[in-house]
ChimeraX commands (.cxc) that place a marker at each C-alpha (Angstrom):
marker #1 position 266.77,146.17,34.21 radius 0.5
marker #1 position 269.06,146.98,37.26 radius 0.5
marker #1 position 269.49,150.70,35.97 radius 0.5
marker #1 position 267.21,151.27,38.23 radius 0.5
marker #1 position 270.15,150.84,40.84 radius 0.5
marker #1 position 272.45,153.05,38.42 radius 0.5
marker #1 position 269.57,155.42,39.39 radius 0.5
marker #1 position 269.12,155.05,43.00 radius 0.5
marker #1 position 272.96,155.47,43.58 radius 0.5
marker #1 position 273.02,159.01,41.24 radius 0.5
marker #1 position 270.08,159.87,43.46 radius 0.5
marker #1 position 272.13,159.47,46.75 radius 0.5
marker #1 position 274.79,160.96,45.32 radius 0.5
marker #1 position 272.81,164.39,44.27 radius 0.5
marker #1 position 271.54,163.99,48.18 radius 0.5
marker #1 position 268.35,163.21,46.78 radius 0.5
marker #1 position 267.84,160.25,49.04 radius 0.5
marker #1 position 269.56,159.90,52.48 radius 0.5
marker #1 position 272.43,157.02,53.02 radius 0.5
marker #1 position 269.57,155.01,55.44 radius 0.5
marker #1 position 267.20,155.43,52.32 radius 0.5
marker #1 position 269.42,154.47,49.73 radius 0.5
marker #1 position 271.13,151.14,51.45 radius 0.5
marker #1 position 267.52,149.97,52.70 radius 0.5
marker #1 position 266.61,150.84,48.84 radius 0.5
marker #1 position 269.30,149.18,47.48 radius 0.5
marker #1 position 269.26,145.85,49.17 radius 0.5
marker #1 position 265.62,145.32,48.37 radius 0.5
marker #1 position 265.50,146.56,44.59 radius 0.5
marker #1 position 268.53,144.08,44.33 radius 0.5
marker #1 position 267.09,140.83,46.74 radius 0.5
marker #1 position 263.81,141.68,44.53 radius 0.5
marker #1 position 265.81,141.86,41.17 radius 0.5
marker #1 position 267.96,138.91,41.28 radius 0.5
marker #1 position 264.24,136.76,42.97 radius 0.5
marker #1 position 262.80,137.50,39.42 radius 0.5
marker #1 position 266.39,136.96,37.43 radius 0.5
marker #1 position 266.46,140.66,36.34 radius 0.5
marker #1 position 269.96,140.79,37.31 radius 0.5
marker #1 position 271.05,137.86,35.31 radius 0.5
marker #1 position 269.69,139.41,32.52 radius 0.5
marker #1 position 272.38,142.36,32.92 radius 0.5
marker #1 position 275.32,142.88,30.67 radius 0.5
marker #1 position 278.22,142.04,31.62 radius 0.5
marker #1 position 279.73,145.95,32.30 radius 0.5
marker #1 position 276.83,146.79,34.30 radius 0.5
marker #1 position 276.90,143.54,36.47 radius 0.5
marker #1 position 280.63,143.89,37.46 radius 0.5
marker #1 position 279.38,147.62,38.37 radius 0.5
marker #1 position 276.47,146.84,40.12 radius 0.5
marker #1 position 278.92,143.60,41.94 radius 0.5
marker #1 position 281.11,146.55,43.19 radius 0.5
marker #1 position 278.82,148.66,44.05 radius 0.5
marker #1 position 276.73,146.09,46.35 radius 0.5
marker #1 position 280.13,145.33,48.40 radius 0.5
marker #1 position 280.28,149.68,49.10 radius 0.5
marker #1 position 276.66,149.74,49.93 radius 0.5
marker #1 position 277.33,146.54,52.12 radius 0.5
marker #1 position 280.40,148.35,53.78 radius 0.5
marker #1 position 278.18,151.70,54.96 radius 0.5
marker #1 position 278.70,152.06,58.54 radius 0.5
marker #1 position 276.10,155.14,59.95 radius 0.5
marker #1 position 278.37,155.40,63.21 radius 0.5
marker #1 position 281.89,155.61,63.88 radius 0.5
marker #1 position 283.91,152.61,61.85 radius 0.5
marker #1 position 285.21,149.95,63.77 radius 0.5
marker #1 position 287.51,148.48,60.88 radius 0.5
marker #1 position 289.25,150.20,57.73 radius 0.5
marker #1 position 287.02,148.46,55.05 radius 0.5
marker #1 position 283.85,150.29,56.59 radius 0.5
marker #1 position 282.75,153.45,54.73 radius 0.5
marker #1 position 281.44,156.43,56.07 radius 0.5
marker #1 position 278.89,158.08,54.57 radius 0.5
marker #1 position 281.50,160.93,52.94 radius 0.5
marker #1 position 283.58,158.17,51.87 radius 0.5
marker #1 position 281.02,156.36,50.10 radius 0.5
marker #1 position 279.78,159.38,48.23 radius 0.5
marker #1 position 283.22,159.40,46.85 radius 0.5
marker #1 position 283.50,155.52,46.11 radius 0.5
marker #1 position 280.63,155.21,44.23 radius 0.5
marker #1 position 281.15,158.71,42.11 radius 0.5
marker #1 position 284.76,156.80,41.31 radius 0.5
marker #1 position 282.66,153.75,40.36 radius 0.5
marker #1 position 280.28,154.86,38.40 radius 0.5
marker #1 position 282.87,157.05,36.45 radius 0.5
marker #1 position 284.80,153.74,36.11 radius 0.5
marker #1 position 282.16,152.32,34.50 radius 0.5
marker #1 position 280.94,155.58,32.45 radius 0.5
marker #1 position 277.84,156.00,34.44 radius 0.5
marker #1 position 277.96,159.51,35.26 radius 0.5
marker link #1:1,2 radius 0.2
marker link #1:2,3 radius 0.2
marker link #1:3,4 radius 0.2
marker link #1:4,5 radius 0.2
marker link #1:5,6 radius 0.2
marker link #1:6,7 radius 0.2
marker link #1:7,8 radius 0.2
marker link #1:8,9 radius 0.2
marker link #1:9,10 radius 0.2
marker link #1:10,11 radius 0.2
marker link #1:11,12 radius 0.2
marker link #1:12,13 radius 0.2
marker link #1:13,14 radius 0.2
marker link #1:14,15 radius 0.2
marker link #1:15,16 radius 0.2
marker link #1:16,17 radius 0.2
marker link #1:17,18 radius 0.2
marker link #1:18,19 radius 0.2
marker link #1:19,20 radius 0.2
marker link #1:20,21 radius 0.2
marker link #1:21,22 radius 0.2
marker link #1:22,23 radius 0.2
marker link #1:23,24 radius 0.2
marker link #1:24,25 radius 0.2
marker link #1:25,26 radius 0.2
marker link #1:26,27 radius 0.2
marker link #1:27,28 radius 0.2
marker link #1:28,29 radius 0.2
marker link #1:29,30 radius 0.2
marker link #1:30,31 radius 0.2
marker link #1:31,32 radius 0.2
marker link #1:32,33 radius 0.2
marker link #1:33,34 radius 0.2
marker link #1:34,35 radius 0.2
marker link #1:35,36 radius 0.2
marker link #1:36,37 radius 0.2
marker link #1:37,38 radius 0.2
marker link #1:38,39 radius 0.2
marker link #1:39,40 radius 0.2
marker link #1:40,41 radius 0.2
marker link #1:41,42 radius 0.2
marker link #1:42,43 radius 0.2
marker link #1:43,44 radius 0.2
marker link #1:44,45 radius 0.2
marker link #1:45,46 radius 0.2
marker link #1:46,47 radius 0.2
marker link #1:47,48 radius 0.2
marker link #1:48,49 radius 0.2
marker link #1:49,50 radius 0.2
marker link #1:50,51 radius 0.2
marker link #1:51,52 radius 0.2
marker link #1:52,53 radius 0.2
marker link #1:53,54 radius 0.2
marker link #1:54,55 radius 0.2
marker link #1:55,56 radius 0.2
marker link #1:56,57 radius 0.2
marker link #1:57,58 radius 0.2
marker link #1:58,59 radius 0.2
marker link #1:59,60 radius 0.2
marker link #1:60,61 radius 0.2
marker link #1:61,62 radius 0.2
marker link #1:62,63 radius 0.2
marker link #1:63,64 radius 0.2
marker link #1:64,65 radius 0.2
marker link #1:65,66 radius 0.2
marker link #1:66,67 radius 0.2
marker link #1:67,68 radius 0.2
marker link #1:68,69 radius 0.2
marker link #1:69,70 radius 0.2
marker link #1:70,71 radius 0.2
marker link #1:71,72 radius 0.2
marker link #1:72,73 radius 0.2
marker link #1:73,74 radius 0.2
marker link #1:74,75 radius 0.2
marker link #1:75,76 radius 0.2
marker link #1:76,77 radius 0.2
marker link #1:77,78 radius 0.2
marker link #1:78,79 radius 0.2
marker link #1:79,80 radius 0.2
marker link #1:80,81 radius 0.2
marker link #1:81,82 radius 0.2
marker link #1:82,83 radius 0.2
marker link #1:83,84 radius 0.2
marker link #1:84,85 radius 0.2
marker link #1:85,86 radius 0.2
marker link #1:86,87 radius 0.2
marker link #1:87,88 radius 0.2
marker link #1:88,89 radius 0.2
marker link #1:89,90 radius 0.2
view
């Protein structure tokens, strides 16, 4: 099941896992999940979580932003702590 990216995001968030770890992580767990239909298979609460969280990941800039929707790694600490409280994930 795509807990596993529930997972991966709690481990960036206790600095587990670095930012370039996590995103490079992230992208392949989910390209390899949704290959194999795992992520159709999710509920419905922890798809629209794991749909929001995909467009922060995808937003990550590791340098200096060039446009307001880019996040930072600081700023997408806090995002995703906001998100997965949203969702009652942490």
């Amino acid at each position: 099941m795509s807990l596993a990216l529930i997972d991966l995001a709690k481990k960036f968030l206790s600095s587990s896992i670095s930012s370039e770890e996590f995103s490079k992580t992230f992208f392949e767990t989910w390209r390899s999940e949704g290959e194999s239909g795992l992520l159709a298979q999710d509920e419905p609460k922890l798809g629209s979580c794991l749909t929001l969280m995909f467009g922060l990941v995808d937003s990550l800039v590791e340098d200096t932003k060039d446009f307001s929707s880019e996040l930072t790694e600081p700023e997408l600490r806090i995002e995703l702590t906001r998100l997965l409280r949203t969702y009652e994930y942490l």
